[in-house]
N, C-alpha and C positions, 0 to 999 in steps of 0.2 A: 504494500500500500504506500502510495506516496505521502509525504510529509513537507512540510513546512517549517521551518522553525525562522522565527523573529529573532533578530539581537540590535543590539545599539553600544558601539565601543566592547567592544567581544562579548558581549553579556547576553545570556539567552533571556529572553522576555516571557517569549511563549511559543508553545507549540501545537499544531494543528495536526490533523490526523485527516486526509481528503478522499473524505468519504463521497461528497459531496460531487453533483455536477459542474457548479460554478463557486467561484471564489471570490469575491470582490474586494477591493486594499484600498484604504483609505482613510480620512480623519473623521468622517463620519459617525456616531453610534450603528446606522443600519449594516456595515460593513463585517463583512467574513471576519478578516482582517483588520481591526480596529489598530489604525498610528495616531496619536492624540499628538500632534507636530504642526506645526505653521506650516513648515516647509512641503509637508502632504497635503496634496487636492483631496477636498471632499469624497470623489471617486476618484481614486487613482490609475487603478488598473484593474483589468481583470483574471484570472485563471480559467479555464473551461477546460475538464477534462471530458474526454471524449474517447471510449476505449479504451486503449493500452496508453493514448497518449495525450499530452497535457498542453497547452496552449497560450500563453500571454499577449495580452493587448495592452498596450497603452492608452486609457479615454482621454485622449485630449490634457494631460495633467499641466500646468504649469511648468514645474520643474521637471518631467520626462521623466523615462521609465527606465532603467539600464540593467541590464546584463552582462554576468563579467566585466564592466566596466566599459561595454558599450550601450550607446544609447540605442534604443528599438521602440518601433512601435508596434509589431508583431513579433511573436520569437517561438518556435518549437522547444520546449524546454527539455534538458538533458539532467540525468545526475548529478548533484554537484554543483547546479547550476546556481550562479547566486545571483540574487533581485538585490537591485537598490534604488529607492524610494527614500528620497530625501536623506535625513542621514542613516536611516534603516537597515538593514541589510537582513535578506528572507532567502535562505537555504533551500533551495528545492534538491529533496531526496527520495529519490527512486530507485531503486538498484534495476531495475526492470525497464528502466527508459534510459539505456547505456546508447542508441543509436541516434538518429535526430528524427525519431517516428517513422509514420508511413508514408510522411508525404517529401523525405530525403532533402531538406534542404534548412537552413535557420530561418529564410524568410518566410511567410507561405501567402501574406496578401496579395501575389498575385501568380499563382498558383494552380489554382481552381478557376475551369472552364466550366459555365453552365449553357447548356443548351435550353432553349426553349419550346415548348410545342411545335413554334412553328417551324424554326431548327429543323428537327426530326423528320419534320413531313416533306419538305424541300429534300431532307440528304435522302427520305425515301424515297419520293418520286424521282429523283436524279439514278438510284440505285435501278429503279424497275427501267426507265427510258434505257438505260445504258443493258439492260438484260433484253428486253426485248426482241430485237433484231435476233440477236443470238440465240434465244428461246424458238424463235420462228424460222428459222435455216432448215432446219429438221421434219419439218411437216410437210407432210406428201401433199402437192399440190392436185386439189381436185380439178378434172378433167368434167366438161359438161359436152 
């Protein structure tokens, strides 16, 4: 199970147990993740775990969102990985998410192709036009 663990100045604060779909980090009371800090946006950032793998968003925060001490606004999260949030610092520990997920890369906001219905129906009608011809080669031509 992955975890989370909060410190400030090496000190562990708290730690979390992510059981959870979504994670929210922030100064907020409604937050996953409560930082009682100026320097943290109300909503900071988010977590979304989604199967084996785990997800960080930046919302828009003032002071940015960082990993390993780059700055991101989406990020695959990995073992080990550490968030920092103001003067924060939040441990992501997973022994299970040793690669960069399923979708192989740190960034993933642009990533993901969606198709649209109508999409589908173009690539199909392209698919059948293009079989056609070649489906009717083979049929005996009837004789009147």
């Amino acid at each position: 199970m992955a975890r989370l663990i909060l410190s400030l100045d090496n000190q562990v604060l708290a730690e979390y147990n992510m059981t959870k779909e979504r994670y929210t980090i922030g100064r907020l009371p409604d937050n996953d993740v409560r930082i009682d800090n100026p320097a943290v946006s109300g909503h900071h950032s988010l977590i979304i775990n989604i199967l084996n793998d785990s997800f960080l968003e930046d919302l828009n925060s003032t002071n940015g969102t960082f990993v390993n001490s780059k700055r991101v606004s989406n990020h695959v999260l990995m073992h080990d990985d550490v968030i920092t949030v103001g003067h924060h610092r939040i441990k992501f520990s997973d022994p299970c998410a040793t690669t960069r997920g399923t979708l192989g890369g740190e960034e993933y906001a642009d990533t993901a192709i969606m198709k649209t219905l109508e999409d589908m129906r173009s690539l199909l009608a392209q698919e059948n036009t293009a079989l056609l011809p070649a489906a009717t080669e083979d049929l005996p031509t009837l004789q009147t």
